[in-house]
N, CA and C of each residue as an Amber inpcrd file, in Angstrom:
protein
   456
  64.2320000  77.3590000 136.6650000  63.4860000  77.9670000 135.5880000
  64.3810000  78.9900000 134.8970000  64.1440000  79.0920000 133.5910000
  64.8790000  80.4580000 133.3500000  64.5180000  81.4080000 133.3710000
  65.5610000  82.5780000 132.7350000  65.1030000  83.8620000 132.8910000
  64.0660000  84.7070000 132.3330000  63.6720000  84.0260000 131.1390000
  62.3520000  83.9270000 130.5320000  61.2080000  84.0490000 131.0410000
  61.2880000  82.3560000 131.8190000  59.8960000  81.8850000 131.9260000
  59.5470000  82.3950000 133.2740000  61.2270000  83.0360000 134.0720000
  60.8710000  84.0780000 135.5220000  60.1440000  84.8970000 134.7810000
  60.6040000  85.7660000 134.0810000  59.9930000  87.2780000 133.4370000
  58.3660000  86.9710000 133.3840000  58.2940000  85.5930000 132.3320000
  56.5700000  85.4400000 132.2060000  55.7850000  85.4770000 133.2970000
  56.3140000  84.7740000 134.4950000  55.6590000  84.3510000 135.5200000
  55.6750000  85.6890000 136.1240000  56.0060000  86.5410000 136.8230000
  56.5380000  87.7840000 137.2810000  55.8970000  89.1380000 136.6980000
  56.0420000  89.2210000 135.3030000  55.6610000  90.3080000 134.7130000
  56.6610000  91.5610000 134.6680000  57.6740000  91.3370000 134.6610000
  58.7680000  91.9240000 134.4340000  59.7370000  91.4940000 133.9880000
  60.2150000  92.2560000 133.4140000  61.4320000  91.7650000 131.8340000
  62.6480000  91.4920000 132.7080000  62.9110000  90.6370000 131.6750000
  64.7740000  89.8080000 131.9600000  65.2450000  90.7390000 132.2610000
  65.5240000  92.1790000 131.7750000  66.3340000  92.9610000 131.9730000
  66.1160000  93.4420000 133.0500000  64.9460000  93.7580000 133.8900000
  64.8130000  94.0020000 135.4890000  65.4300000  92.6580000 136.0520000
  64.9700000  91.6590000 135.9660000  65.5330000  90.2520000 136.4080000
  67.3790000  90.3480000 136.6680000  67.9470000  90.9300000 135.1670000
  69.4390000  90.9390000 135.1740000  69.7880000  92.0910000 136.3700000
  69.1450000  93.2920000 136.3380000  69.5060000  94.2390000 137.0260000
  69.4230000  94.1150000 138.3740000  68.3640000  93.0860000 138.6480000
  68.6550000  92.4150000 140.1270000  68.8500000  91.7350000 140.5710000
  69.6690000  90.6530000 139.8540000  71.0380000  90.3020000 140.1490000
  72.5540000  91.1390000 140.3560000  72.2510000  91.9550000 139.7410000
  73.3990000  92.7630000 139.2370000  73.7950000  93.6170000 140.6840000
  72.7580000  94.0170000 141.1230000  72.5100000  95.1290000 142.5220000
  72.7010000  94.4430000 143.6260000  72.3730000  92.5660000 143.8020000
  72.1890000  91.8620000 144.9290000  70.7960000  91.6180000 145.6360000
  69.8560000  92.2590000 144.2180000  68.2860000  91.8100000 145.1930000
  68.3670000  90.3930000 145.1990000  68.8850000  89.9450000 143.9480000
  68.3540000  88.1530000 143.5970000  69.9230000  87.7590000 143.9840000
  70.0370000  86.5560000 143.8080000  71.0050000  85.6080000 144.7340000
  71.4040000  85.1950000 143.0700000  72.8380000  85.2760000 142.9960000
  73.3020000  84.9710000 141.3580000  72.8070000  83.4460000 141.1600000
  72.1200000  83.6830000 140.0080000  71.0880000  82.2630000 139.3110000
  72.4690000  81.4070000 139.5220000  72.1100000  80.2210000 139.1930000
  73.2220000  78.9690000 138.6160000  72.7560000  78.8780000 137.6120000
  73.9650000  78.3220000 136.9190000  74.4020000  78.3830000 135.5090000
  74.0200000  76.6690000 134.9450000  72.9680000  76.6140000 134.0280000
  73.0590000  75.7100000 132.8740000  74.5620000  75.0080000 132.5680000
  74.3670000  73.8430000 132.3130000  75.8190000  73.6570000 131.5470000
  76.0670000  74.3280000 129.9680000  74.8760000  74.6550000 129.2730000
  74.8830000  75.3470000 128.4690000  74.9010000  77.0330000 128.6360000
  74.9370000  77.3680000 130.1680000  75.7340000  78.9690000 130.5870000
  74.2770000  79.7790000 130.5880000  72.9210000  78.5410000 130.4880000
  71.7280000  79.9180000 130.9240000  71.5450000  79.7930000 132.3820000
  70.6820000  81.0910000 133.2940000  70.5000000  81.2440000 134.0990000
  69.5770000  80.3890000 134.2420000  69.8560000  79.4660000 135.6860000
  68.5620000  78.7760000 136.1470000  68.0500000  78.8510000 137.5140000
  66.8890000  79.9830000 137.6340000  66.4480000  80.2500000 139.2900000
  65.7380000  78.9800000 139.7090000  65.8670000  78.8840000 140.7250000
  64.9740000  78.3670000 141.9400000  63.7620000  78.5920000 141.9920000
  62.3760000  77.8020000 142.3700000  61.3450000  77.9930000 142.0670000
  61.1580000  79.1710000 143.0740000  62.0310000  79.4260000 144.3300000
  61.1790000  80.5240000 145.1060000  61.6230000  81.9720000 144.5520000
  62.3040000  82.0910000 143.5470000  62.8300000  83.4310000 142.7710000
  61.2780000  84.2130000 142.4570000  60.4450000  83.9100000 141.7920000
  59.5590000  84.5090000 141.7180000  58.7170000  85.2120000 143.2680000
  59.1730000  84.7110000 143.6170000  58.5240000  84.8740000 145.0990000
  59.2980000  86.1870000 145.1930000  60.3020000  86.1060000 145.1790000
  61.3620000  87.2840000 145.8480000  61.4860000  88.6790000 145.1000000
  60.8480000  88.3110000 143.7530000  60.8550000  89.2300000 142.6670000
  59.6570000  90.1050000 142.8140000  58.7870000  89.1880000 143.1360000
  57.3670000  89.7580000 144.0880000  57.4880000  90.5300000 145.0960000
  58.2730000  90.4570000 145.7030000  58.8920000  90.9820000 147.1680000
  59.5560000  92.1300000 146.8170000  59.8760000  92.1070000 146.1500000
  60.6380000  93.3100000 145.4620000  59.7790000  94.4800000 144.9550000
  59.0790000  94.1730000 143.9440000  58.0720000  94.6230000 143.1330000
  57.6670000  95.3740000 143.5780000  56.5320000  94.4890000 144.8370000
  55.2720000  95.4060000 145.4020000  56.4940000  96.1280000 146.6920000
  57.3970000  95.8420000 146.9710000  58.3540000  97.5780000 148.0200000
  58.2130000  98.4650000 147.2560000  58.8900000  98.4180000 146.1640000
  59.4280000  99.7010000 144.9290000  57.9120000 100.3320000 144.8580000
  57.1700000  99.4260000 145.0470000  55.5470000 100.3710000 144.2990000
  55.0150000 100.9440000 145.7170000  55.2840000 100.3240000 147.2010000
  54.7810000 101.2990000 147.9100000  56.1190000 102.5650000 147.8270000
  57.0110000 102.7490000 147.2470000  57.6280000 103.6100000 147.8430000
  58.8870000 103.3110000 148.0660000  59.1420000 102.3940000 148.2420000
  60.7590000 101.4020000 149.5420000  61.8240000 101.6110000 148.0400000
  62.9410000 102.3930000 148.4840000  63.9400000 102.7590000 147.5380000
  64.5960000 101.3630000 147.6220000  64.8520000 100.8980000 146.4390000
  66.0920000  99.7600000 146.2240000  66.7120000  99.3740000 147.5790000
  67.7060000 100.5290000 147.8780000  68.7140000 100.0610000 149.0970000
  67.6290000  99.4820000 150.3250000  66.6330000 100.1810000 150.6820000
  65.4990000  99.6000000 151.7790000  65.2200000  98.3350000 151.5540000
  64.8760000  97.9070000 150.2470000  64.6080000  97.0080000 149.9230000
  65.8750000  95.8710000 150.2000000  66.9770000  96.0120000 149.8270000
  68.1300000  95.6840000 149.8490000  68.1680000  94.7750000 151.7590000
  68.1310000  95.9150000 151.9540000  68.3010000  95.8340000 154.1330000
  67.3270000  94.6530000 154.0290000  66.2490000  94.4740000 153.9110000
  64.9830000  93.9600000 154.5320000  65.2830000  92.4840000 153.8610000
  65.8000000  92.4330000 152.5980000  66.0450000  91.3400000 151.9150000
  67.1170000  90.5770000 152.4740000  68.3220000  91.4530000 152.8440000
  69.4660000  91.0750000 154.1060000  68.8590000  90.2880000 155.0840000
  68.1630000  90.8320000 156.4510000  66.8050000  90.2730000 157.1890000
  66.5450000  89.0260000 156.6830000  66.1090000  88.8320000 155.7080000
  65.3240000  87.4170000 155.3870000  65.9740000  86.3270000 155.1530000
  66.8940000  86.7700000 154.5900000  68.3130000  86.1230000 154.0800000
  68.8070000  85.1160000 155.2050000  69.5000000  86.4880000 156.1190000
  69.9530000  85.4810000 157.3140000  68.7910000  85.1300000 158.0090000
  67.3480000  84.2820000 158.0330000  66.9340000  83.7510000 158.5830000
  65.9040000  84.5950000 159.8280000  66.0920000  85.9220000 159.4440000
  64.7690000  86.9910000 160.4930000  63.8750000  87.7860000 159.9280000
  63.0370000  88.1080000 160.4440000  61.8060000  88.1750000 160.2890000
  61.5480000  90.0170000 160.4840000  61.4710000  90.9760000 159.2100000
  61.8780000  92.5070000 159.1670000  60.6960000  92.9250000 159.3610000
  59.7160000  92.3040000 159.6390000  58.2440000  92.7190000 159.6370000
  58.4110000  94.4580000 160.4080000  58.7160000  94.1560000 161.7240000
  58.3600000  95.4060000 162.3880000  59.6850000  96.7430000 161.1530000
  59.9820000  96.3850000 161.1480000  61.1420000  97.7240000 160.4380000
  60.2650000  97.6260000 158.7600000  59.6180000  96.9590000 158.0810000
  58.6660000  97.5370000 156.9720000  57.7340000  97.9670000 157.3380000
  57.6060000  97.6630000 158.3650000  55.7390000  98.8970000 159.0960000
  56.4070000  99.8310000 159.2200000  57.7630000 100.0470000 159.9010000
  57.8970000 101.5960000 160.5490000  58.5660000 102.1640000 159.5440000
  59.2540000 101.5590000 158.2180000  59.4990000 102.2500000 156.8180000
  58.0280000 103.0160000 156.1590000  57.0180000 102.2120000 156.5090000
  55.6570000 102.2460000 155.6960000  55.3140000 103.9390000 156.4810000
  55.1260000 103.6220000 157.6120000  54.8130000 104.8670000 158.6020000
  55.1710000 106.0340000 158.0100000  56.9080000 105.4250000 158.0670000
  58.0370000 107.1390000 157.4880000  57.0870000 107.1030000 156.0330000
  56.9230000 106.6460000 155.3650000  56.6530000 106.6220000 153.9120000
  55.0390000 107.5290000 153.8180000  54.4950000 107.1430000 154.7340000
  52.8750000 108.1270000 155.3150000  53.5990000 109.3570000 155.5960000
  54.4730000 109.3510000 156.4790000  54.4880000 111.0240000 157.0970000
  55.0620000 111.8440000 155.8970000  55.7800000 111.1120000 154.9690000
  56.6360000 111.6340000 153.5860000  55.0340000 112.5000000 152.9100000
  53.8860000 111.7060000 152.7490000  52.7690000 111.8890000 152.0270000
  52.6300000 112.9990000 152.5910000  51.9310000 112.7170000 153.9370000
  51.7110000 113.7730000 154.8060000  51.9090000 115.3300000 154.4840000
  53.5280000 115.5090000 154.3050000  53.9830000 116.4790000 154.5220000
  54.2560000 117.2810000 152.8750000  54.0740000 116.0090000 151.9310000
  53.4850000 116.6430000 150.6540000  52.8310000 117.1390000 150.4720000
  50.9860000 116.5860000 151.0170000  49.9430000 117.0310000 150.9810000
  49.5890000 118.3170000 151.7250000  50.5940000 118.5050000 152.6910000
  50.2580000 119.9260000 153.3670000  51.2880000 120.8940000 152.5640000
  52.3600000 120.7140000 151.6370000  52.6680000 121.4340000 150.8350000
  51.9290000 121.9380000 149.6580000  51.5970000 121.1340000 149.2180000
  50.5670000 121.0460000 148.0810000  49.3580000 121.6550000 148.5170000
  48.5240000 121.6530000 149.5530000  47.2460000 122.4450000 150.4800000
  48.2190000 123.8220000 150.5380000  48.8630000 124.3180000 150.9260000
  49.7320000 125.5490000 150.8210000  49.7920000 126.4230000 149.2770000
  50.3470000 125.7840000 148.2920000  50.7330000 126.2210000 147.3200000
  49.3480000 126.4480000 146.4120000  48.3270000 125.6160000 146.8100000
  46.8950000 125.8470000 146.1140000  46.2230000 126.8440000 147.0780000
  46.8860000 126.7660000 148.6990000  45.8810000 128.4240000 148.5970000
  46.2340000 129.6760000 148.0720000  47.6870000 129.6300000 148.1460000
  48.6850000 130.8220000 147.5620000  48.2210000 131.2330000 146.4810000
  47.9850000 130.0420000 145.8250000  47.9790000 130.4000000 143.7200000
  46.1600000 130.9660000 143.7220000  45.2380000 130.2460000 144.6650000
  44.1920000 131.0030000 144.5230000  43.7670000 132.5970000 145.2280000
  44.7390000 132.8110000 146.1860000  45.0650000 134.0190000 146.3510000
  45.3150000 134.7840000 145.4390000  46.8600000 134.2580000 144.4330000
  46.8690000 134.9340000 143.6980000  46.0990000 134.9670000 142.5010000
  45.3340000 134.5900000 142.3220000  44.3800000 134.0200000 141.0970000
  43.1570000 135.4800000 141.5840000  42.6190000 135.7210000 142.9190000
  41.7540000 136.5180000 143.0720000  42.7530000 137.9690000 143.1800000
  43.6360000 137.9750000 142.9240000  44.2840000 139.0270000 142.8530000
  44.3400000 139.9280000 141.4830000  44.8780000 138.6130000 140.8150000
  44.6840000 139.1240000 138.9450000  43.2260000 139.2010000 138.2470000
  42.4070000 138.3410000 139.1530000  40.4080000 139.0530000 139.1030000
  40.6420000 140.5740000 139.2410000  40.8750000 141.2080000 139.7520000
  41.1190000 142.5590000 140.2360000  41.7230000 143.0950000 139.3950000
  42.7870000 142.9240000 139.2100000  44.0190000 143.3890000 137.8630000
  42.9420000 143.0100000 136.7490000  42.8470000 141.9690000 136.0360000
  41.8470000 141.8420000 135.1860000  40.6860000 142.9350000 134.4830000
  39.7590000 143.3980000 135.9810000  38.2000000 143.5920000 135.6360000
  39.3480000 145.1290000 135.8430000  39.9090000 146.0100000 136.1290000
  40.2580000 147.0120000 135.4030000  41.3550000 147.1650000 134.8810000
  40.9120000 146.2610000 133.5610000  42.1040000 146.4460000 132.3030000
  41.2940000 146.3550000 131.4020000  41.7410000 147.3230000 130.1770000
  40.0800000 147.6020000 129.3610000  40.7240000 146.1210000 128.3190000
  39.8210000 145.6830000 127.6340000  39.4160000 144.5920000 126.9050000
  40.4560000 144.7420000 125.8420000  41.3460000 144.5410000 125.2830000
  42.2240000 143.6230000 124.7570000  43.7310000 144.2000000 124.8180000
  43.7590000 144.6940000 126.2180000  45.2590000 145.4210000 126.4740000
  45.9630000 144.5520000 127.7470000  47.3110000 144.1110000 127.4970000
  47.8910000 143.4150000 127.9550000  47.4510000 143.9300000 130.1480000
  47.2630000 142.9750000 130.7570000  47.1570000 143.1330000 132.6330000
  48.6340000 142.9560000 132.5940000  49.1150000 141.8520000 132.3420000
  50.8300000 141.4420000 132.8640000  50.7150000 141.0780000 133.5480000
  49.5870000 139.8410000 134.2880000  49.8410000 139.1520000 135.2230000
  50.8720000 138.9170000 135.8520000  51.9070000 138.2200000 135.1040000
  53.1930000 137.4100000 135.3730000  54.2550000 138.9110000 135.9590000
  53.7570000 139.7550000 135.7200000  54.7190000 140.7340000 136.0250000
  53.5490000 141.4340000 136.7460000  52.8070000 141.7000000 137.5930000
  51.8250000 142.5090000 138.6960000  52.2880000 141.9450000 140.2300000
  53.3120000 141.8120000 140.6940000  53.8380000 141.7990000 141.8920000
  53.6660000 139.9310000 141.9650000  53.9810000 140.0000000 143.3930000
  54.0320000 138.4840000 143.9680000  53.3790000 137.4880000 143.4560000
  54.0800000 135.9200000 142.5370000  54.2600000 134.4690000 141.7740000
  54.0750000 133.6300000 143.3320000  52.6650000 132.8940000 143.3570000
  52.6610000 132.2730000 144.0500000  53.3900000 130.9810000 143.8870000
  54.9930000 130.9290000 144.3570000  55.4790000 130.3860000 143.6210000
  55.8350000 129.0920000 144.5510000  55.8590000 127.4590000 143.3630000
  55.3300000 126.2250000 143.8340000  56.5640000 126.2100000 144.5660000
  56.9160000 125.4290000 145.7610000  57.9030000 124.4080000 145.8170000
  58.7130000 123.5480000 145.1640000  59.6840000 123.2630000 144.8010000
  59.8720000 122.3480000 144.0810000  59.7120000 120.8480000 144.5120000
  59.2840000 119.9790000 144.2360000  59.1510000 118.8380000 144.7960000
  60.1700000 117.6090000 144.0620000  60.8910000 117.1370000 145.1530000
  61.9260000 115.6350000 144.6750000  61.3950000 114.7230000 144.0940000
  61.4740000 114.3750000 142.6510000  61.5130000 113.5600000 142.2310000
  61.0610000 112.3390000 142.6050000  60.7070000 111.5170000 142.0660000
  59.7450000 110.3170000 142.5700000  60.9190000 109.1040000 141.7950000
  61.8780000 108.0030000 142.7140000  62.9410000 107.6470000 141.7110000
  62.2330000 106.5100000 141.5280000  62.2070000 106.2240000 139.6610000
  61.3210000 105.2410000 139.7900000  62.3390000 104.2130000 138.7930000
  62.4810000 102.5450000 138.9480000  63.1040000 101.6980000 137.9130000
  63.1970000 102.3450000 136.9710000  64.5500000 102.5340000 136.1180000
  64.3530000 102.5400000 134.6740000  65.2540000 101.2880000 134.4840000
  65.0300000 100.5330000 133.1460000  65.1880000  99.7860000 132.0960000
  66.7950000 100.1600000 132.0160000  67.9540000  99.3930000 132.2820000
  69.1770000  99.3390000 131.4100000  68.9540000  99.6420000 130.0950000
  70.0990000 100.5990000 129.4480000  69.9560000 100.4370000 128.3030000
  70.6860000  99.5410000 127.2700000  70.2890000  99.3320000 126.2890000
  70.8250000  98.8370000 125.5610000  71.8490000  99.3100000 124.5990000
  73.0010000  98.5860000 124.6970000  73.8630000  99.2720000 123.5350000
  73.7830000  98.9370000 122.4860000  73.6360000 100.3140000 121.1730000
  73.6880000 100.2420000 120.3680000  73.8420000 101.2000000 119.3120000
């Protein structure tokens, strides 16, 4: 099939299609005698396989390993449960950051109530400057596909 009628079937553009070839998710198409790409009917399958990792979470290279696994003929089941697991305790340990930083900020939120109710009516409190910014964590980035670009 080509790279097209992969994309239609799939729901993702040639240009994800090219890019994974390019990385080693997909197995380099064979070539048309006219030089287009022609996958194998189980390509869509694998593109699928791909897809739904990246959306729980599974960075490229994970994805990469597990696709290795299948490749030569074994079966990665138990090592994507215990990726999935790590990928829970990742949540986990967000959500108790995030439970942290929302009690802080409502701490400080009943703090500037106080600062507030004695500051007469239209004279600056200075929140941002009245002592301790319950201040967030920064949190890593979520790396998600982008699109090759195009030159031009």
């Amino acid at each position: 099939m080509t790279i097209g009628e992969l994309a239609r079937q799939t729901g993702v553009s040639s240009d994800t299609i090219r890019y994974y070839e390019r990385i080693g998710l997909m197995p380099r198409a064979q070539r048309t005698p006219s030089g287009y790409r022609d996958y194998p009917a189980g390509a869509g399958n694998r593109i699928t396989v791909i897809r739904n990792a990246v959306q729980l979470g599974f960075p490229l290279q994970e994805v990469a390993k597990v696709l290795r696994v299948r490749d030569a003929g074994g079966a990665p089941c138990v090592q994507v449960r215990d990726y999935a697991r790590q990928l829970v305790c990742e949540i986990d340990e967000r959500i108790a950051s995030l439970e942290a930083d929302r009690k802080a900020m409502v701490a400080m939120i009943k703090r500037w109530d106080v600062v507030l109710a004695g500051t007469k009516p239209g004279k600056a409190a200075r929140l941002l400057e009245s002592g301790p910014i319950a201040a967030r964590q920064p949190q890593p980035k979520q790396t998600r596909l982008r699109r090759p670009r195009t030159g031009a």
